[in-house]
MISE-790156 format. One line per field, with one value per residue (C-alpha): residue number from 1; residue in three letters; chain; x, y, z. Coordinates in nm, 2 decimals. Each point is the difference from the previous one (the first is absolute). Layout:
BEGIN
k = [NUM | ...]
r = [ala | ...]
c = [A | ...]
px = [X | ...]
py = [Y | ...]
pz = [Z | ...]
! end
This chain:
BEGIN
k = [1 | 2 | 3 | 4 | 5 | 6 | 7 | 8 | 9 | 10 | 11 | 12 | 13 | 14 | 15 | 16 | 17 | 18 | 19 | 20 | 21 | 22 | 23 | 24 | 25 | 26 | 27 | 28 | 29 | 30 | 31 | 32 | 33 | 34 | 35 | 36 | 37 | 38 | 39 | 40 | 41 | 42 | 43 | 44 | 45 | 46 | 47 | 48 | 49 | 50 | 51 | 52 | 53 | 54 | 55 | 56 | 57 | 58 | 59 | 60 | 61 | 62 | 63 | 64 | 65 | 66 | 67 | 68 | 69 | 70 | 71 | 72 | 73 | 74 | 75 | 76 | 77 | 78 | 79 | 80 | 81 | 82 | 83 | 84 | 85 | 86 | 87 | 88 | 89 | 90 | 91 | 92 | 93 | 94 | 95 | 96 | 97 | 98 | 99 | 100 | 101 | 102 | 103 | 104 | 105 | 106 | 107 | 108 | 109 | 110 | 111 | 112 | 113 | 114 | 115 | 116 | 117 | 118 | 119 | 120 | 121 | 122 | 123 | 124 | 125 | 126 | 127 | 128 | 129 | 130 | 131 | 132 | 133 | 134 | 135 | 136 | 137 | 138 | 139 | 140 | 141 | 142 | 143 | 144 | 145 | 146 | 147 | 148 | 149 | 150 | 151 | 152 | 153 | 154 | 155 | 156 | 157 | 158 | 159 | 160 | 161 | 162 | 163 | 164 | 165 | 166 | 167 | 168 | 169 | 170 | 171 | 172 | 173 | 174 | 175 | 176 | 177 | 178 | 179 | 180 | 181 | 182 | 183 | 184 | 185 | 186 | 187 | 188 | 189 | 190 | 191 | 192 | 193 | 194 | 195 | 196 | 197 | 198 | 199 | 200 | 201 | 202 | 203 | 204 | 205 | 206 | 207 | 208 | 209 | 210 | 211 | 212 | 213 | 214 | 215 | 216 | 217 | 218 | 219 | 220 | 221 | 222 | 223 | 224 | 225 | 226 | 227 | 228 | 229 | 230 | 231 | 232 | 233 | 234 | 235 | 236 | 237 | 238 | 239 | 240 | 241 | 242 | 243 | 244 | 245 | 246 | 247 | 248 | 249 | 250 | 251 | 252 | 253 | 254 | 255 | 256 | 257 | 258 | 259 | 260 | 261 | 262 | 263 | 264 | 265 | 266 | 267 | 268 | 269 | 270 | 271 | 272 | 273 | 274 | 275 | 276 | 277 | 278 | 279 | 280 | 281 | 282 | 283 | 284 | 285 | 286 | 287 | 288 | 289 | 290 | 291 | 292]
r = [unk | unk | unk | unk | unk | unk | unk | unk | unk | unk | unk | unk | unk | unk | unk | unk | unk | unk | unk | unk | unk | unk | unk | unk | unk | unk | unk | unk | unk | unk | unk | unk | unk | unk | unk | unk | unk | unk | unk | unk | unk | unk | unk | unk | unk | unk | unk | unk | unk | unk | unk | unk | unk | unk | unk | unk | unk | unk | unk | unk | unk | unk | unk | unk | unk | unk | unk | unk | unk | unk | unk | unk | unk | unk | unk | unk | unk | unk | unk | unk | unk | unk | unk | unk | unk | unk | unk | unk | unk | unk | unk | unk | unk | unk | unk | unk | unk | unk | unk | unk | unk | unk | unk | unk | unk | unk | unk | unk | unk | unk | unk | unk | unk | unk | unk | unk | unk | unk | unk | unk | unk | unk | unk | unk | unk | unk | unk | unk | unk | unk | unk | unk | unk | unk | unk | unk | unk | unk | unk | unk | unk | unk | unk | unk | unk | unk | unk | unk | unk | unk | unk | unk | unk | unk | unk | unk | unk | unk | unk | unk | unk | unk | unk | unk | unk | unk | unk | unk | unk | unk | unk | unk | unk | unk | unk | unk | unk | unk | unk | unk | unk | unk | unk | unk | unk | unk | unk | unk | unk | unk | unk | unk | unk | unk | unk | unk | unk | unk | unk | unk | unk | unk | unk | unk | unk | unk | unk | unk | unk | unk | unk | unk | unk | unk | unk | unk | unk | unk | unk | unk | unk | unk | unk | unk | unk | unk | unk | unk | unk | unk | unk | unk | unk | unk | unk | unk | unk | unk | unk | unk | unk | unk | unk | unk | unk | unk | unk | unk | unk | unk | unk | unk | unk | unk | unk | unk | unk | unk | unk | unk | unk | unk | unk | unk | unk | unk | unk | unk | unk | unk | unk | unk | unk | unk | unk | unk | unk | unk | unk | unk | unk | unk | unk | unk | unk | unk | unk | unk | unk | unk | unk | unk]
c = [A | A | A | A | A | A | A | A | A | A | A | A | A | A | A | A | A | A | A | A | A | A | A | A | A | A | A | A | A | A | A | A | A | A | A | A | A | A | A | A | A | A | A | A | A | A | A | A | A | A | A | A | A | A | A | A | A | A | A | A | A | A | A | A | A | A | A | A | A | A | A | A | A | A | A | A | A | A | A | A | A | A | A | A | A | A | A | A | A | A | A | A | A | A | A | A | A | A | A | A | A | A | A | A | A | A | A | A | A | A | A | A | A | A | A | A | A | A | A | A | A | A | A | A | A | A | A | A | A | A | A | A | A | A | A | A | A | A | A | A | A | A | A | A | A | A | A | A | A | A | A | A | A | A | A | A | A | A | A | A | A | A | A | A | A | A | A | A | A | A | A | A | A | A | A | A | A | A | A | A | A | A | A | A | A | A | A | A | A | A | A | A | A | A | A | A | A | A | A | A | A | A | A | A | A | A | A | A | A | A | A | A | A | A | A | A | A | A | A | A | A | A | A | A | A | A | A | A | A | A | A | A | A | A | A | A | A | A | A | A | A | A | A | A | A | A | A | A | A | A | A | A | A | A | A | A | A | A | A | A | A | A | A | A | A | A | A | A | A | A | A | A | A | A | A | A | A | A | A | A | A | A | A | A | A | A | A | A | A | A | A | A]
px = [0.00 | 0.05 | 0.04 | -0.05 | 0.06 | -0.04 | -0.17 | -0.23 | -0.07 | 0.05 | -0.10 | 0.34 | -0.08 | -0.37 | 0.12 | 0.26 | -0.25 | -0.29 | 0.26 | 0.10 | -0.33 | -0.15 | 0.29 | -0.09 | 0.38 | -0.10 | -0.01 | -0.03 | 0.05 | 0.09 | -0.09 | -0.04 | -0.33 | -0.27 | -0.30 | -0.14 | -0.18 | -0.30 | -0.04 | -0.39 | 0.11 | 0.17 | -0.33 | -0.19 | 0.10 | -0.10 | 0.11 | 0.23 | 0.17 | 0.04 | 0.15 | 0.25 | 0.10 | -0.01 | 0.39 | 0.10 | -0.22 | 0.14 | -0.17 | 0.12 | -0.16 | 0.00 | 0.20 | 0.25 | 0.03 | 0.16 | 0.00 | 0.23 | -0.19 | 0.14 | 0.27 | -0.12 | -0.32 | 0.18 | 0.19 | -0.29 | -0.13 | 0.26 | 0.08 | -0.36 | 0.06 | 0.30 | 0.16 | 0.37 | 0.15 | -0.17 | 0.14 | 0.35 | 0.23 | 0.09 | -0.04 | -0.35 | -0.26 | -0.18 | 0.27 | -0.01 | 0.28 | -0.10 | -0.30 | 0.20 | 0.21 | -0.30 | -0.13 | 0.33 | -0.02 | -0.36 | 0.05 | 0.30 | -0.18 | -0.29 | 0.28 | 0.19 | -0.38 | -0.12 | 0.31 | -0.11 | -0.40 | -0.04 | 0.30 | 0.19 | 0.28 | 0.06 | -0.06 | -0.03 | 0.09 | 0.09 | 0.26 | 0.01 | -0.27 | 0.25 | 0.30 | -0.14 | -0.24 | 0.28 | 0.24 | -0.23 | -0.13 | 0.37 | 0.02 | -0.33 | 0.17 | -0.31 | 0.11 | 0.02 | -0.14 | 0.06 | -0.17 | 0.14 | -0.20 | 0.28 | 0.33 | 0.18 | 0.08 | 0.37 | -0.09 | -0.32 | 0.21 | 0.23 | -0.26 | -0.20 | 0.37 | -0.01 | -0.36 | 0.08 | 0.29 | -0.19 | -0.29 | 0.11 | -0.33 | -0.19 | 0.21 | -0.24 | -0.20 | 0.20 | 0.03 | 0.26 | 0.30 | -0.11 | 0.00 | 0.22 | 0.30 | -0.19 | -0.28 | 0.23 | 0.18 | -0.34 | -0.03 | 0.32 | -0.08 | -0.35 | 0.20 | 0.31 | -0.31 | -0.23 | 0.04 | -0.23 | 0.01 | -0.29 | 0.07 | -0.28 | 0.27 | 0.35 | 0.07 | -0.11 | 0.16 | 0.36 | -0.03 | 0.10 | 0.31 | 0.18 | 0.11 | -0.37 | -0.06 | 0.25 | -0.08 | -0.37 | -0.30 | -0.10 | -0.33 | -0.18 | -0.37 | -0.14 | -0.24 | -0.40 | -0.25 | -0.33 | -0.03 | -0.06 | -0.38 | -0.03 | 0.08 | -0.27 | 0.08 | -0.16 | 0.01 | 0.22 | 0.00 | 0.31 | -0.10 | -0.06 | 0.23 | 0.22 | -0.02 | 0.31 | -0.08 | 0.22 | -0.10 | 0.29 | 0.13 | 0.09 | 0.33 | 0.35 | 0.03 | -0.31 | 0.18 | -0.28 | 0.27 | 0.14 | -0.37 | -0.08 | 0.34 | -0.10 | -0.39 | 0.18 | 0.21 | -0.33 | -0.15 | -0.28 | -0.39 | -0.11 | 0.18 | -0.16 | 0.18 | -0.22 | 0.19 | -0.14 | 0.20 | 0.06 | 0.21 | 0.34 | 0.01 | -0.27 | -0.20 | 0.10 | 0.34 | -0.08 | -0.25 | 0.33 | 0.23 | -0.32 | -0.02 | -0.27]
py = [0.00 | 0.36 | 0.35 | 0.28 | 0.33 | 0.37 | 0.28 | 0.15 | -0.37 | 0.22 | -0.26 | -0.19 | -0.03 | -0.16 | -0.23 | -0.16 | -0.02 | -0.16 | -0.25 | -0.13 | 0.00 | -0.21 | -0.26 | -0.03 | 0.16 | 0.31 | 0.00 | 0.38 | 0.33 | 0.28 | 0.32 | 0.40 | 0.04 | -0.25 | -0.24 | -0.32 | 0.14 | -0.28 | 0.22 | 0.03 | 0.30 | 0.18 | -0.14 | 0.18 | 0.37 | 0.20 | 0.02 | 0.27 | -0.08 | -0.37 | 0.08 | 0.19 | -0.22 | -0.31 | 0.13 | -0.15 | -0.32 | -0.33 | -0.32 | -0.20 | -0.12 | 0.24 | -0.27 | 0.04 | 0.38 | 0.16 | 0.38 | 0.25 | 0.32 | 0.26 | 0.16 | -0.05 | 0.19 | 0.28 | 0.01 | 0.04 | 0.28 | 0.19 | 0.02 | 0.12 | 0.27 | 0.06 | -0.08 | -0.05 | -0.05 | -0.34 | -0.14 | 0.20 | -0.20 | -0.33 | 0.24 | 0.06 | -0.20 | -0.15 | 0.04 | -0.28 | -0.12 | -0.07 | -0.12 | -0.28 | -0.06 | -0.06 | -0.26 | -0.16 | -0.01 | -0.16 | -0.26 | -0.12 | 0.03 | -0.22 | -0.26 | -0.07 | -0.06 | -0.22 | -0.14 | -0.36 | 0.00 | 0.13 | -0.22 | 0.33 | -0.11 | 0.36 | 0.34 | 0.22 | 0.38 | 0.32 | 0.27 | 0.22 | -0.26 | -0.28 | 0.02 | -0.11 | -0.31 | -0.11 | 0.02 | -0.21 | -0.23 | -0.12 | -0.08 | -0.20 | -0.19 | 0.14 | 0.09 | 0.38 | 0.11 | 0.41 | 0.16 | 0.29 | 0.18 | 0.30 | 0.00 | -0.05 | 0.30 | 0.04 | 0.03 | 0.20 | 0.23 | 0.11 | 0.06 | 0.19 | 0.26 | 0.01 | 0.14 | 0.25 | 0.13 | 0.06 | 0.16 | 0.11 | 0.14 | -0.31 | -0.15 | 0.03 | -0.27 | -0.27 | -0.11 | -0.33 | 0.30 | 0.10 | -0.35 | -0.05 | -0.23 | -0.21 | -0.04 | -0.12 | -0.24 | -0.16 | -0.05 | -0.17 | -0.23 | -0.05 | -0.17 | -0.15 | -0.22 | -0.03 | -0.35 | -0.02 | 0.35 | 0.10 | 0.24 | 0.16 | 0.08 | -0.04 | 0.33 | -0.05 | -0.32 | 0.14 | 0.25 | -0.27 | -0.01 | -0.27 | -0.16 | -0.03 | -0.12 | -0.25 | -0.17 | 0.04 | -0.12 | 0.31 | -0.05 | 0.24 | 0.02 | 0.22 | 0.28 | -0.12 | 0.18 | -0.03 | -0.05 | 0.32 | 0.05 | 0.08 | 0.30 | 0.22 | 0.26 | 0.37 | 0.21 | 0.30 | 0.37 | 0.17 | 0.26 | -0.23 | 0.04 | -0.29 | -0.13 | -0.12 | -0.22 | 0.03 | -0.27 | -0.09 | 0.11 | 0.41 | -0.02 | 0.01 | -0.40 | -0.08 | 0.30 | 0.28 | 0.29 | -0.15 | 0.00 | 0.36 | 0.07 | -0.14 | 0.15 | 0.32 | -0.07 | -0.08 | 0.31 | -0.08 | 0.10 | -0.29 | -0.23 | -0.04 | -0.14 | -0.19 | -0.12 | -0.24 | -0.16 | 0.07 | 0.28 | 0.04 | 0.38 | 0.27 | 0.04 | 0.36 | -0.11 | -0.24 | 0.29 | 0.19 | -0.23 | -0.15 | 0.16 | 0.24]
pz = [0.00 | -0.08 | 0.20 | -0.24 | 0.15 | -0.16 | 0.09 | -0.31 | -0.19 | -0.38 | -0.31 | 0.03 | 0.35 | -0.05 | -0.30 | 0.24 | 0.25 | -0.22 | -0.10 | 0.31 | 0.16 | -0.34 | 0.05 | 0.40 | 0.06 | 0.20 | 0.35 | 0.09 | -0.18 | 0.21 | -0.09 | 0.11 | -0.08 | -0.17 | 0.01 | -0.22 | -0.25 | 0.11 | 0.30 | 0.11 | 0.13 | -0.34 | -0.18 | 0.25 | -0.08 | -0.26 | -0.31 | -0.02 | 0.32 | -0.11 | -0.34 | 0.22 | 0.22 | -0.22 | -0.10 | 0.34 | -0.04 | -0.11 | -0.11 | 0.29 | 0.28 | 0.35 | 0.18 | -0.25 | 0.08 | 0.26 | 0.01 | 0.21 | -0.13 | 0.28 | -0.22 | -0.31 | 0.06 | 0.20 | -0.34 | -0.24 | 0.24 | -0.02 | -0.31 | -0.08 | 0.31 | -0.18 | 0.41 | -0.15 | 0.31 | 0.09 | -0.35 | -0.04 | -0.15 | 0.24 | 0.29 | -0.01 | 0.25 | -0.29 | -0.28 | -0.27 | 0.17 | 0.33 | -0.15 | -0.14 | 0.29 | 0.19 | -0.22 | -0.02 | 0.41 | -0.03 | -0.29 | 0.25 | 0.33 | -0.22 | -0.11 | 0.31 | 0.14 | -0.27 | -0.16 | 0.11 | 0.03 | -0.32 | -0.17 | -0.19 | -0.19 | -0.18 | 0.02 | -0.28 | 0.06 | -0.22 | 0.05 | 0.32 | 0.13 | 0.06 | 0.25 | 0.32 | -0.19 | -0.18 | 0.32 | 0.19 | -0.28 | -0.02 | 0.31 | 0.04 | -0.34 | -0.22 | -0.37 | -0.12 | -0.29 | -0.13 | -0.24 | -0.11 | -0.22 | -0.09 | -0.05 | 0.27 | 0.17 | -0.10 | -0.35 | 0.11 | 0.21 | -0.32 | -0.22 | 0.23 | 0.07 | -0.39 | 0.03 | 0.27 | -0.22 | -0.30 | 0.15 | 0.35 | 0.11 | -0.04 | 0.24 | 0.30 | -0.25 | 0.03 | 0.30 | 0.02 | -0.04 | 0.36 | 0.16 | 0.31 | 0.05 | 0.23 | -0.27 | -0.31 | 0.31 | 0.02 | -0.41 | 0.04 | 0.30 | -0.17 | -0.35 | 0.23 | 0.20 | -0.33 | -0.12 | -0.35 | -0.19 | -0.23 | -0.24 | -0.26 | -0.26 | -0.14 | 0.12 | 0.34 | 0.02 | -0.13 | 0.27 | 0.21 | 0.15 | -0.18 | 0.31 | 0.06 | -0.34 | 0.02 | 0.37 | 0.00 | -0.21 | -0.15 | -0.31 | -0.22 | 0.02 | -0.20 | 0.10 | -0.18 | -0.13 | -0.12 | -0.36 | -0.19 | -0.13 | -0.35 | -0.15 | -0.16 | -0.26 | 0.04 | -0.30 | 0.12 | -0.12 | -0.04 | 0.16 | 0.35 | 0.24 | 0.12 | 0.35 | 0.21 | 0.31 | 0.25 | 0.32 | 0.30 | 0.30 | -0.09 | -0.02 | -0.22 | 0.07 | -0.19 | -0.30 | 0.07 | -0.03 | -0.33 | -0.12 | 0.14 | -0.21 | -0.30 | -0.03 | 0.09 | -0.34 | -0.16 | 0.10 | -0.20 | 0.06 | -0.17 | 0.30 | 0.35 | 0.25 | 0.33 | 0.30 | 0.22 | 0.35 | 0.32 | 0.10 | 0.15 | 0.02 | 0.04 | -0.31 | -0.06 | -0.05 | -0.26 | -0.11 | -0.02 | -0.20 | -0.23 | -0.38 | -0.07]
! end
């Protein structure tokens, strides 16, 4: 059996989850913040509230759930009361750090419990959500399985400097160029204890050490998605303006200031550009740096 830990369950996430729990392999998923989507109580609310919170639902049973919501929902607050100091970089109360080193404390506090009632032989874990599990899954002899769903972070960390040098002001965007010492020690513990290594590309996976590569079983599994509907044709006038969709996380990893460069080089009436994500800065600065 199976413990799956990580805090927001995104699509990867559920199709890992839905594939152990179909083959009978999953013995507890550990999470910041959800409920089974068979819930009487989720059925029970009205429409618009249920569409909502179906994001955090999973199609597992309850008793496969188990929820440490404290942090996480302190985080979601704040950001919406714009409360920055609760979710400041790693220091912050309910930062997305501490969020994950609070799950990481409960997945192990569930293992060490349940290690031998509910017959775990592996635990499955993703980056920054992983030291502690995989420190006391070796020493309960249960198998360590990392999936690492970015490059790792010394390949990460470069690209991300080259990014801050080319547009300095963006640099508040990024993020992983203002992670501590202590934080990039824990990546490193994290791979040094990780056993299997699943990679969702070649690029990901040659971000690897090669040390790591070369001592540890490290696979590529590709990243699905839903097969594309059919494409219909629209007759277009020339005269309609063409429509740029922007959708990610605001910020210069995802490239939004090369594409604010490159409309601005456009400088077309006839393009409209629509950004949709969450944001990382105020909006007026975006406002500020965003063609017109």
């Amino acid at each position: 059996m199976i413990l799956l830990a990580h805090p927001f369950g995104n699509a990867n996430v559920r199709a890992v989850l839905e594939s152990l729990q179909e083959v009978g392999r999953l013995a507890k998923f550990v999470t910041a913040l959800g409920w089974s989507s068979g819930s009487p109580l989720l059925r029970a609310l009205p429409a618009r509230l249920r569409g909502s919170l179906a994001r955090r639902s999973y199609e597992l049973p309850n008793r496969k759930i188990e929820v440490h919501a404290a942090r996480e929902v302190v985080r979601l607050l704040a950001g919406v009361s714009r409360a920055r100091t609760l979710i400041k970089h790693e220091h912050g109360w309910a930062s997305i750090d501490r969020v994950w080193q609070r799950l990481d404390a409960a997945a192990t506090a569930w293992l060490c419990a349940n290690k031998a009632k509910e017959n775990v032989t592996a635990v499955y874990a993703y980056e920054d959500c992983a030291v502690r599990l995989f420190e006391n899954a070796r020493v309960l002899g249960v198998h360590r399985i990392y999936d690492l769903p970015i490059a790792y972070y010394e390949t990460s960390q470069r690209l991300l400097r080259e990014e801050a040098e080319r547009y300095p002001d963006w640099e508040p965007t990024l993020g992983g160029t203002r992670d501590s010492a202590g934080k990039l020690a824990r990546k490193r513990r994290e791979l040094e204890l990780a056993e299997l290594v699943i990679c969702p590309s070649n690029f990901v996976l040659e971000s690897l050490p090669e040390s790591a590569r070369a001592t540890k079983h490290c696979v590529m599994v590709p990243f699905g998605s839903p097969a594309p509907p059919p494409p219909v044709r629209q007759a277009r006038s020339r005269e309609q303006r063409l429509r740029v969709l922007f959708a990610g996380a605001l910020t210069q990893r995802k490239g939004l200031a090369d594409l604010f460069a490159a409309i601005k080089l456009v400088a077309s009436a006839k393009v409209e550009l629509v950004v949709m994500g969450s944001a990382l800065m105020p909006l007026s600065w975006y406002r500020e740096r965003a063609p017109h």
